[in-house]
BAKOL-645222 format. One record per residue (C-alpha): z, x negated, y negated. Coordinates in steps of 0.2 Angstrom, whole numbers, plus 5000, padded with zeros to 4 digits. Example, Ala and Ser with C-alpha at 12.3 -4.5 7.8 and 13.67 -1.06 7.14 Angstrom:
2
+------+------+------+
:    z :    x :    y :
+------+------+------+
: 5039 : 4938 : 5022 :
: 5036 : 4932 : 5005 :
+------+------+------+
END
This chain:
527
+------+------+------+
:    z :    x :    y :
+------+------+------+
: 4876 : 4845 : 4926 :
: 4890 : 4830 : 4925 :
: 4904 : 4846 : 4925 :
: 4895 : 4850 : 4942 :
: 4892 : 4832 : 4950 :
: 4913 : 4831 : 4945 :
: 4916 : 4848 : 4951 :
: 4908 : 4844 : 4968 :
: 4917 : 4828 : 4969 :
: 4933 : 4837 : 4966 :
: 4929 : 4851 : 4981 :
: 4924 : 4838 : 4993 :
: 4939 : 4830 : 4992 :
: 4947 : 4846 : 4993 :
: 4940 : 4849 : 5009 :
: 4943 : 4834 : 5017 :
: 4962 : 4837 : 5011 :
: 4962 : 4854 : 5020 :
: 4955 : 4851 : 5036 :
: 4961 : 4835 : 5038 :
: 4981 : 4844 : 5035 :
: 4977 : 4856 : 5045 :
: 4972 : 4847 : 5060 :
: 4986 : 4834 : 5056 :
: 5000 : 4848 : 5055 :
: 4994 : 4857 : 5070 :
: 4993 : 4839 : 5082 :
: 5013 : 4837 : 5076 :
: 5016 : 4853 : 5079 :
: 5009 : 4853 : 5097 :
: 5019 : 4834 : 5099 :
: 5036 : 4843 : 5095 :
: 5033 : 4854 : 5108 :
: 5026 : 4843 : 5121 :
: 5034 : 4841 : 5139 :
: 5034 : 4826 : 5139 :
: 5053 : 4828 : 5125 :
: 5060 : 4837 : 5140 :
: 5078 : 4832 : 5144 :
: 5079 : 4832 : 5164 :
: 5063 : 4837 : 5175 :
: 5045 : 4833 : 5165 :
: 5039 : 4845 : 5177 :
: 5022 : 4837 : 5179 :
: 5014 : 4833 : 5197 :
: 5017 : 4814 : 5194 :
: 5034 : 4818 : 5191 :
: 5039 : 4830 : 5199 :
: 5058 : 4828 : 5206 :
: 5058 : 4814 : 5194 :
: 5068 : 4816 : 5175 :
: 5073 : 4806 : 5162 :
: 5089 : 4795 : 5164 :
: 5102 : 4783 : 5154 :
: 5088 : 4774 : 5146 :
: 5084 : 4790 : 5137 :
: 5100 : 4794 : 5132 :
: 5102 : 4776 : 5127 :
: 5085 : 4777 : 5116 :
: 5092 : 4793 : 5109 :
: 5108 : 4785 : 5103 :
: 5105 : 4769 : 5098 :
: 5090 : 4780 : 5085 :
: 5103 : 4793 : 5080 :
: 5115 : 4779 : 5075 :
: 5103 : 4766 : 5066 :
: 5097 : 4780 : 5055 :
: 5115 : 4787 : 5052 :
: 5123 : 4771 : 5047 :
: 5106 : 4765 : 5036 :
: 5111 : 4782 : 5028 :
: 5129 : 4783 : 5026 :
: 5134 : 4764 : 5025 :
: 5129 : 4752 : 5011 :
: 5133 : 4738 : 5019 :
: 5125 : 4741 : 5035 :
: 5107 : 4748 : 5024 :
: 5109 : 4731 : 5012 :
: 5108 : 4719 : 5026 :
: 5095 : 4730 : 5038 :
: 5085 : 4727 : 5023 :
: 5090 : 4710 : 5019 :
: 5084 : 4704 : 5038 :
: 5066 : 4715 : 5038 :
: 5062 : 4719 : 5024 :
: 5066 : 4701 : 5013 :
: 5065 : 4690 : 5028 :
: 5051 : 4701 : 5034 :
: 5038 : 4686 : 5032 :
: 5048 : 4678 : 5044 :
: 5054 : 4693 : 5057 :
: 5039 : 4702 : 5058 :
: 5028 : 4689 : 5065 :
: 5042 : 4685 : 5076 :
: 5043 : 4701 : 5085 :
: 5024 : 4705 : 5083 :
: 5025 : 4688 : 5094 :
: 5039 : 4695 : 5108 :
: 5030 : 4710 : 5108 :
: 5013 : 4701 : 5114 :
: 5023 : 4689 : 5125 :
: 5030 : 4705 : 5135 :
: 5013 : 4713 : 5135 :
: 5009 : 4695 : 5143 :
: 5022 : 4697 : 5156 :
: 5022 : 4714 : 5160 :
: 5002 : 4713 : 5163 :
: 5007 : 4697 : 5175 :
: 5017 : 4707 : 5184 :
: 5008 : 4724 : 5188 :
: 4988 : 4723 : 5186 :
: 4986 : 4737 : 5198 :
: 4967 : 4742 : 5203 :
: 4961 : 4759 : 5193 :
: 4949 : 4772 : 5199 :
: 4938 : 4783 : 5190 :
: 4926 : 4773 : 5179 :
: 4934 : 4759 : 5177 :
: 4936 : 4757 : 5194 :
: 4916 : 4759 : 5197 :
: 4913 : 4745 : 5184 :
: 4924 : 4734 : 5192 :
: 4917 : 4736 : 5208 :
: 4899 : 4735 : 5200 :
: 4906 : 4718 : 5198 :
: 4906 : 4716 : 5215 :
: 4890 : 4709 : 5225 :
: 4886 : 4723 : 5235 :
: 4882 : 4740 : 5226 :
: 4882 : 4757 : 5236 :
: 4869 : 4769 : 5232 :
: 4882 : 4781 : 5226 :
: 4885 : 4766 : 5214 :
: 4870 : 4763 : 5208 :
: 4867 : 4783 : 5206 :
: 4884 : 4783 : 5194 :
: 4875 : 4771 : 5183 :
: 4860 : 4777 : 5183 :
: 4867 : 4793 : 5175 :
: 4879 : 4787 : 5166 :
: 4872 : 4771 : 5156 :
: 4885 : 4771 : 5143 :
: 4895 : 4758 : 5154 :
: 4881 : 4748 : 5157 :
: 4885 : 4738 : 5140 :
: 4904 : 4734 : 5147 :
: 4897 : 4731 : 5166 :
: 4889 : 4718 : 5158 :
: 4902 : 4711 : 5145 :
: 4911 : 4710 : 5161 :
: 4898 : 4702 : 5168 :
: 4900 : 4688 : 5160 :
: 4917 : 4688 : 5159 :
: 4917 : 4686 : 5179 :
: 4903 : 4671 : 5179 :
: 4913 : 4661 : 5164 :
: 4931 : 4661 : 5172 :
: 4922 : 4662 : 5190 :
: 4934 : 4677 : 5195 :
: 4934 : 4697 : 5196 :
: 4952 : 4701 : 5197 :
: 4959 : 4714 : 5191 :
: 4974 : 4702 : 5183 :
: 4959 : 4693 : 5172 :
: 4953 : 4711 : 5165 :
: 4971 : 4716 : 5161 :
: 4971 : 4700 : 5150 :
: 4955 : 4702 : 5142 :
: 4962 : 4719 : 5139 :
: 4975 : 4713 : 5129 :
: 4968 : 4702 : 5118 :
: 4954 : 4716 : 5113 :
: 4969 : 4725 : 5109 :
: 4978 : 4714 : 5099 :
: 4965 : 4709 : 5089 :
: 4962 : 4725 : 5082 :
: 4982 : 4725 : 5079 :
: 4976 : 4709 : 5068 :
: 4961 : 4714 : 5061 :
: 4972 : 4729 : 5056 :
: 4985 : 4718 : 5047 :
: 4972 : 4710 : 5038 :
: 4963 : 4724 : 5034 :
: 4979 : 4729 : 5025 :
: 4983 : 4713 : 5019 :
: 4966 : 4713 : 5008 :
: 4971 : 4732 : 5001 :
: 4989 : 4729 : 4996 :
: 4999 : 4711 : 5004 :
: 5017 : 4720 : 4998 :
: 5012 : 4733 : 5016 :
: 5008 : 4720 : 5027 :
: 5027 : 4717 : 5034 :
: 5027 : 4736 : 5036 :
: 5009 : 4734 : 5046 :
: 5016 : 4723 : 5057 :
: 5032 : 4731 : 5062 :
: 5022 : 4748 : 5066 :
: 5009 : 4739 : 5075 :
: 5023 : 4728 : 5086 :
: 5031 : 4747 : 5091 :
: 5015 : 4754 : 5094 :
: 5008 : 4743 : 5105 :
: 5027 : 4740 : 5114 :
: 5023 : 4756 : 5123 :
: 5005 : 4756 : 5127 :
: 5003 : 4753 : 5146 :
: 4985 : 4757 : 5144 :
: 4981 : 4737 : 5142 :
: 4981 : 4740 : 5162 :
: 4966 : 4749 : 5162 :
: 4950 : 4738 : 5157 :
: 4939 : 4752 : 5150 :
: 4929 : 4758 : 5135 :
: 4944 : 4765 : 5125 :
: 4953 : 4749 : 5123 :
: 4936 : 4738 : 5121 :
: 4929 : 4748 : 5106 :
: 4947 : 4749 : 5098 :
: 4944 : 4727 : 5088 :
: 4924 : 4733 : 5084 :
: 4932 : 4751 : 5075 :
: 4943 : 4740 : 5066 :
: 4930 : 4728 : 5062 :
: 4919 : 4741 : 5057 :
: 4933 : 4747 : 5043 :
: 4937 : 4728 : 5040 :
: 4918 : 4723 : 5035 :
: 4915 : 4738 : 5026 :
: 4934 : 4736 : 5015 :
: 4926 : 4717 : 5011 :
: 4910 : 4723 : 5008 :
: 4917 : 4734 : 4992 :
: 4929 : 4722 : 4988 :
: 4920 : 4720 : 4969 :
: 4932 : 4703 : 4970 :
: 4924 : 4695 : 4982 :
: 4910 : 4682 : 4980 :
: 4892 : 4691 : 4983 :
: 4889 : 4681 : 4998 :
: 4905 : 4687 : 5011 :
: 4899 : 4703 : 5004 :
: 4882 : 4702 : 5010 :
: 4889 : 4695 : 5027 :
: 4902 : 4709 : 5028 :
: 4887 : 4723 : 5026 :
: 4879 : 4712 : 5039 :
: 4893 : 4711 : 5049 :
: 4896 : 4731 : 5048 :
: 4879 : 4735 : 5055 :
: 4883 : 4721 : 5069 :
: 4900 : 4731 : 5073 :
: 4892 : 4749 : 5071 :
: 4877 : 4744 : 5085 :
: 4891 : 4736 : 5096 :
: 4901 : 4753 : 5096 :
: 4886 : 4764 : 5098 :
: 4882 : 4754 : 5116 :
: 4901 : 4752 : 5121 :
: 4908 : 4769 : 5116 :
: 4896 : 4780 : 5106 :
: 4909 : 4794 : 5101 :
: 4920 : 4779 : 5090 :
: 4906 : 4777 : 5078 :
: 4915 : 4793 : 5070 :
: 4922 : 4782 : 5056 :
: 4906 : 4775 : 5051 :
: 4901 : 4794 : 5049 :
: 4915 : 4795 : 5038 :
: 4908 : 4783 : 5026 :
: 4895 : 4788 : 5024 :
: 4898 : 4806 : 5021 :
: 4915 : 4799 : 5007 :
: 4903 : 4786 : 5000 :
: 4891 : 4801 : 4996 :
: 4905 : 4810 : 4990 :
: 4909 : 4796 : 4978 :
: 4890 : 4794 : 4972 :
: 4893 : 4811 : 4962 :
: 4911 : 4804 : 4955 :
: 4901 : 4787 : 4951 :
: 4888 : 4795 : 4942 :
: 4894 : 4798 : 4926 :
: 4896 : 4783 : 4914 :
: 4885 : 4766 : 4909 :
: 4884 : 4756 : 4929 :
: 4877 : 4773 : 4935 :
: 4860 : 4760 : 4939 :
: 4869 : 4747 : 4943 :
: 4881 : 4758 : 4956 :
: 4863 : 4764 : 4962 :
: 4857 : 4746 : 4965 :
: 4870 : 4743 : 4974 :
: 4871 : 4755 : 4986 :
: 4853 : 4754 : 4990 :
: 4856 : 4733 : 4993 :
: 4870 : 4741 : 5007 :
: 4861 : 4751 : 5014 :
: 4847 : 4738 : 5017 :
: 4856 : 4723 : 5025 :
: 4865 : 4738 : 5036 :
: 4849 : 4743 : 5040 :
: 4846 : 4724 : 5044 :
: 4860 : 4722 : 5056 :
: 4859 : 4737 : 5064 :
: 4843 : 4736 : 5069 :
: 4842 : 4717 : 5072 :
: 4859 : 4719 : 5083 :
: 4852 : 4736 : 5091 :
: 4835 : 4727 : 5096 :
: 4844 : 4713 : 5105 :
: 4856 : 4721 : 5114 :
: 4844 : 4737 : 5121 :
: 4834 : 4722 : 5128 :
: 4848 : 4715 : 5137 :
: 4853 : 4733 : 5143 :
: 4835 : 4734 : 5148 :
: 4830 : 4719 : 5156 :
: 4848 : 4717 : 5167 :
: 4849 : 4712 : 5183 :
: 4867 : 4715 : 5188 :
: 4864 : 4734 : 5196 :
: 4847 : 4742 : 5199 :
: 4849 : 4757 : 5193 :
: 4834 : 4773 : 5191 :
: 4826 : 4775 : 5175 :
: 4827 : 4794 : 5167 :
: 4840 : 4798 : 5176 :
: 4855 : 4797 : 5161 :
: 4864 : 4813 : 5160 :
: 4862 : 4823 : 5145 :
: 4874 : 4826 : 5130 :
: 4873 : 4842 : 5131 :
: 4883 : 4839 : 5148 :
: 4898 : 4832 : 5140 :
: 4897 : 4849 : 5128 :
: 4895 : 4861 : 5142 :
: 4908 : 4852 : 5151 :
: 4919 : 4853 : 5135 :
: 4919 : 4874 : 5135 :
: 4924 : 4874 : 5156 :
: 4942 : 4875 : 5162 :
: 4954 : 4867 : 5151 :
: 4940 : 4859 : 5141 :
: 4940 : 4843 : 5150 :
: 4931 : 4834 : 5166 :
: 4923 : 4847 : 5177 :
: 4918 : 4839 : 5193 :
: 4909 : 4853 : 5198 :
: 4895 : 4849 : 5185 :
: 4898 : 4831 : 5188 :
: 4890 : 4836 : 5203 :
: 4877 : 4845 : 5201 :
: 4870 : 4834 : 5187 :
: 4868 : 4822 : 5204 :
: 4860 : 4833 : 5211 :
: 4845 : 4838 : 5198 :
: 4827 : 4831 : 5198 :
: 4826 : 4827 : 5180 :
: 4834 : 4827 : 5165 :
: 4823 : 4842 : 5161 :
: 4832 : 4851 : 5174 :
: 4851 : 4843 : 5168 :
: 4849 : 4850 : 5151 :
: 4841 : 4867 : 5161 :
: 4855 : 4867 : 5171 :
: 4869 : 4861 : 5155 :
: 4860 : 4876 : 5143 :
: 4862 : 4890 : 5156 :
: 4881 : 4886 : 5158 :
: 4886 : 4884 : 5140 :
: 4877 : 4899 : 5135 :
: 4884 : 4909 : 5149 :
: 4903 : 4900 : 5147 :
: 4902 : 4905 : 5128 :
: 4899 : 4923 : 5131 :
: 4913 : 4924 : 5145 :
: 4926 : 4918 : 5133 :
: 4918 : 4926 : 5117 :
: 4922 : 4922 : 5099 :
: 4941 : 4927 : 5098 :
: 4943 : 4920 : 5117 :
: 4934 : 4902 : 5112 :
: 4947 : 4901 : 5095 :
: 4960 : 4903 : 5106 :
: 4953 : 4892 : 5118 :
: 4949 : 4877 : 5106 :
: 4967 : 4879 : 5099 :
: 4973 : 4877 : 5116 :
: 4963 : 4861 : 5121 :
: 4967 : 4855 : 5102 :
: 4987 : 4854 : 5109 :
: 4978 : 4845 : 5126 :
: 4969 : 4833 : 5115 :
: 4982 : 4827 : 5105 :
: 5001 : 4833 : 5108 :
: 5001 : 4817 : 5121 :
: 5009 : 4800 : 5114 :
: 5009 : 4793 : 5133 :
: 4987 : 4797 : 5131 :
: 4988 : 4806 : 5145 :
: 4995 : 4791 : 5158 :
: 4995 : 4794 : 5177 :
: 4987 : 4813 : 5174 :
: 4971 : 4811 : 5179 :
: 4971 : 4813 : 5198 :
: 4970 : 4796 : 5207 :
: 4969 : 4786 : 5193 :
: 4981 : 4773 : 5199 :
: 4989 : 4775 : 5215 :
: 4999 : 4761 : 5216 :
: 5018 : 4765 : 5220 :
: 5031 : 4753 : 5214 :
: 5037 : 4742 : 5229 :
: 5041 : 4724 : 5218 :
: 5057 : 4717 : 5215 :
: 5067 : 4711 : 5201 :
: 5055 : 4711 : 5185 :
: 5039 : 4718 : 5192 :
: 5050 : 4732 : 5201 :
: 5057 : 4737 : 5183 :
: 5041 : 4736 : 5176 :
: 5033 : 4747 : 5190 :
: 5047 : 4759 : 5187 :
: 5042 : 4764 : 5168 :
: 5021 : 4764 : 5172 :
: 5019 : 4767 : 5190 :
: 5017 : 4784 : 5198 :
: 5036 : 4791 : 5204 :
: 5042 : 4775 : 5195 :
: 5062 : 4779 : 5189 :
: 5060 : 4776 : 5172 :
: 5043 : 4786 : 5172 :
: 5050 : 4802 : 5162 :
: 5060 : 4789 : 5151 :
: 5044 : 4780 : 5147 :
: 5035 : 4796 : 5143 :
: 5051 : 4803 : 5132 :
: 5050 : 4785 : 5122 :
: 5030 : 4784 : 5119 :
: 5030 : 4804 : 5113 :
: 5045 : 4801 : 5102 :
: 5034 : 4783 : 5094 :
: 5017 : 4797 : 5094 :
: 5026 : 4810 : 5085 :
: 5037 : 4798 : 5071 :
: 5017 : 4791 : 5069 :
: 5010 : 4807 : 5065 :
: 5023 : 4811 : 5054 :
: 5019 : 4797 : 5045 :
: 5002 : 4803 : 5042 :
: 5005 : 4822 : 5040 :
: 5019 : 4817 : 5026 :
: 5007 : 4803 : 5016 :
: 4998 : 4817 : 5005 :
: 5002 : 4807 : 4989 :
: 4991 : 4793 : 4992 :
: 4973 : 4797 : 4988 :
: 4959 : 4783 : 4986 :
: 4944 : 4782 : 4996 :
: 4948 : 4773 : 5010 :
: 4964 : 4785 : 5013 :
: 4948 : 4800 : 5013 :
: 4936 : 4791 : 5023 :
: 4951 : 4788 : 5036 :
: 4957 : 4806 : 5034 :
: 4939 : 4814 : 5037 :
: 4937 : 4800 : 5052 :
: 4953 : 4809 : 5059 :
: 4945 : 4825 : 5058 :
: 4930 : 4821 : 5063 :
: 4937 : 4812 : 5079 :
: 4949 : 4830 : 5083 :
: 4932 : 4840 : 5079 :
: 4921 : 4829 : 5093 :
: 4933 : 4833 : 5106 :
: 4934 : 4850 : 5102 :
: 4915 : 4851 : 5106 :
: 4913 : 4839 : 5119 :
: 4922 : 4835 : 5134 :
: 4942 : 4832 : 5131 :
: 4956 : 4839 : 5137 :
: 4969 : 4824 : 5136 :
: 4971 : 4814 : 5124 :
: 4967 : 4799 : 5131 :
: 4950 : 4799 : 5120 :
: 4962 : 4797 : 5106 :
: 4966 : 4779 : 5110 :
: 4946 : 4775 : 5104 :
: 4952 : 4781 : 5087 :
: 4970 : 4773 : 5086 :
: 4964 : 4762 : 5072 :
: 4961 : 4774 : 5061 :
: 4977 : 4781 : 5066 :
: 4989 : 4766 : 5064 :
: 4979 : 4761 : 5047 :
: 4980 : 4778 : 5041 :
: 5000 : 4776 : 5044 :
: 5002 : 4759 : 5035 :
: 4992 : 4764 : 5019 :
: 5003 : 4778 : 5016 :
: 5019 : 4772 : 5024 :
: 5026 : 4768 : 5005 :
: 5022 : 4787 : 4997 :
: 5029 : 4795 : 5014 :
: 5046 : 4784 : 5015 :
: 5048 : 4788 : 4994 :
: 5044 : 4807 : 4998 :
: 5057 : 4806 : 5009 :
: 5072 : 4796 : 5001 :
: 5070 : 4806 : 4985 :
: 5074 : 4822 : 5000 :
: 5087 : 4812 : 5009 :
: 5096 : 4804 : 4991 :
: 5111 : 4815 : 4993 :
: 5115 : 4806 : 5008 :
: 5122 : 4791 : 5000 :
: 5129 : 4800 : 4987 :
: 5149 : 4794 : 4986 :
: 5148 : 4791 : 5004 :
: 5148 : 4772 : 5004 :
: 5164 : 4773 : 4990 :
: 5173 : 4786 : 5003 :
: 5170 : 4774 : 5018 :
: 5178 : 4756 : 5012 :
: 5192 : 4767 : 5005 :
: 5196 : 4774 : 5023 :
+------+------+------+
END
């Protein structure tokens, strides 16, 4: 029995190993070849007649020369090191600090008004609602939660511009960038410069703190979700903060659940690895008190989820913002038969017709009879080739899919001096546009490589953030998707994941790149 409880253990690692590498190799793969690296013309209808200029060339450049010269020159790799790496308690914070302060600026300067949903949020915040409003939120009650975070929002700063939400917007993302670093710095404090410094580039080139919407909102409670439940195991911590962290998990998973249902994919995670590890666990004398333990977990987050669950439902419930028609929610079977149509992403032709049916009854009816009839057309060769196809849609895009979808933003850049330049990189026919899209894929790809090229580190944090990356590539696959702007809910997981094995990937790849500096520093001072 123990040789099977072990060779279990061993298989389920195994598999989290192989689909976890090959969704990972495939995502980098797709990256490489995305438009978006296209020298010139992007080719896209938000850029069309637009291409890349000096600043790419520039970027280019100024990367091909830093790495050369940390290769080839001693002198210039000692002191690079000596300023961020052993005064890297000093620089990081420093620039982690710039970068927040342009985030600052540039949101000061743009703040444009957004359409789609976060648009109908914003205008839910608005005193007069249009029955075409109030029939959005009656279907889709998801955003009620965040119609009425910003809600309150509006009443305590007695304002509703688009400028405040921007702000809000990034101080929800930088505190998942922080609870990130600590999350880190409670694992292993010798990564934590490292940490910084990804998260300061990362975040640089993220102009989606402009848009006030689920994705960024749920990015500090997925963080905190990892961060509780990293306390929580922390065997040195005293028994009480990890009673509070369990506590504070199911507070975090609830909170997710109402703002953005589809990120609680790393609590998933958990679980499933934490199960795993029970057959690891079982063999030897604190099998009882291992046993204990978990069951004392799963208690108290049993405790906070329902406690936290309870109180918000009846908030939900009881609002007062939007009248809004019971029963009228829109199916998830929707989102799935939505997910198999077209390219795999927003259809607004059963957007529409979801409007128009009596009753959910007749929504799932309706959802059912297209899914099974969309399956067939493509058939089981046709639907692999399909979701390999909307796999490159769902992930090859470092920019998360910026300006594609439609009228997102249609604000054109018509400022002067700073807001003009800012306008340029972000805005629709902006003259930095293609340059900004070159830069952000260049950051998503050396991020994925990151990731793809850390297989040396395995601990069960690295395995619940692997499968939680697999598990978030598998929901889109079956559910709506098509961009990878869904992908930003999951950029936790993703920047974590990078810092953890930052260390094994950089040694992987100085032990490759060692002949480098082989005799070359020696030949260089003598010329």
């Amino acid at each position: 029995m123990t040789k099977f409880k072990l060779a279990f253990f061993k298989f389920g690692n195994h598999l989290i190993d192989y689909l976890f590498y090959f969704f990972i190799f495939i995502s980098l793969y797709f990256a490489l070849m995305s438009p978006n690296l296209t020298l010139g013309d992007t080719l896209t209808p938000q850029t069309l007649g637009e291409g890349t200029t000096w600043v790419t060339i520039v970027f280019l450049l100024l990367m091909v020369g830093i790495a050369s010269a940390f290769f080839v020159f001693k002198k210039f790799r000692l002191s690079m090191l000596w300023l961020f790496k052993d005064k890297g308690s000093i620089v990081a914070p420093i620039i982690l600090s710039l970068v927040i302060l342009i985030q600052v600026i540039f949101v000061l300067h743009t703040h444009p008004s957004i359409g789609f949903d976060p648009g109908a949020i914003h205008e839910g915040l608005l005193p007069d609602h249009s029955n075409e409003l109030k029939a959005y939120f009656s279907m889709y009650t998801n955003n009620l939660a965040l119609l009425l975070l910003q809600h309150q929002i509006a009443v305590f700063s007695n304002s509703t511009s688009w400028l405040l939400f921007d702000i809000v917007n990034v101080i929800f993302l930088d505190v998942a960038v922080l609870l990130n670093i600590l999350i880190v710095a409670l694992i292993d404090r010798q990564k934590v410069i490292a940490t910084i410094y990804m998260h300061a580039i990362r975040i640089l080139v993220f102009p989606v703190i402009l848009v006030p919407y689920s994705d960024v909102v749920v990015m500090p409670l997925v963080s905190g979700l990892i961060l509780t439940y990293v306390i929580a195991q922390k065997s040195n911590f005293k028994l009480v903060w990890r009673l509070f962290a369990t506590l504070g998990n199911g507070f975090f998973l609830t909170a997710i659940y109402f703002i953005k249902p589809s990120a609680i994919v790393p609590m998933i995670a958990i679980v499933a690895v934490e199960f795993l590890y029970l057959f690891r666990n079982s063999v030897g004398i604190d099998v009882q008190w291992q046993k204990l333990k978990s069951i004392m977990i799963a208690l108290l987050l049993c405790v906070g989820v329902v406690t936290s669950y309870a109180y918000v439902n009846h908030q939900i419930e009881s609002q007062q913002v939007i009248e809004i028609a019971p029963h009228r929610t829109v199916p998830a079977i929707h989102f799935i038969n939505m997910g198999v149509s077209g390219n795999g992403g927003y259809n607004a032709k059963d957007a529409l017709a979801m409007g128009r049916q009596p009753s959910q009854k007749a929504m799932v009816d309706y959802s059912k009879k297209h899914l099974i009839a969309r399956l067939k057309k493509r058939g089981f060769f046709g639907y692999i080739k399909f979701l390999i196809s909307k796999q490159n849609r769902n992930s090859s895009d470092g920019t998360f899919a910026w300006l594609i979808e439609g009228n997102f933003m249609t604000a054109k850049p018509t400022g002067a001096g700073l807001t003009r330049l800012f306008e340029d990189f972000v805005y629709p026919e902006g003259k930095y546009l293609s340059d900004f899209r070159y830069i952000a894929q260049v950051v998503w790809i050396l991020l994925l490589s990151m990731i793809a090229l850390g297989w040396r580190s395995k601990n069960k944090l690295t395995q619940i953030l692997r499968l939680s990356i697999v598990g978030l590539f598998m929901y889109l696959l079956i559910f709506e998707g098509g961009r990878s702007r869904y992908l930003i809910q999951g950029l936790p997981v993703f920047w974590l994941m990078a810092a953890l094995v930052l260390p094994d990937t950089m040694a992987m790849l100085r032990s490759k790149l060692k002949w480098l500096q082989k005799d070359v520093p020696t030949q260089t001072m003598k010329n």
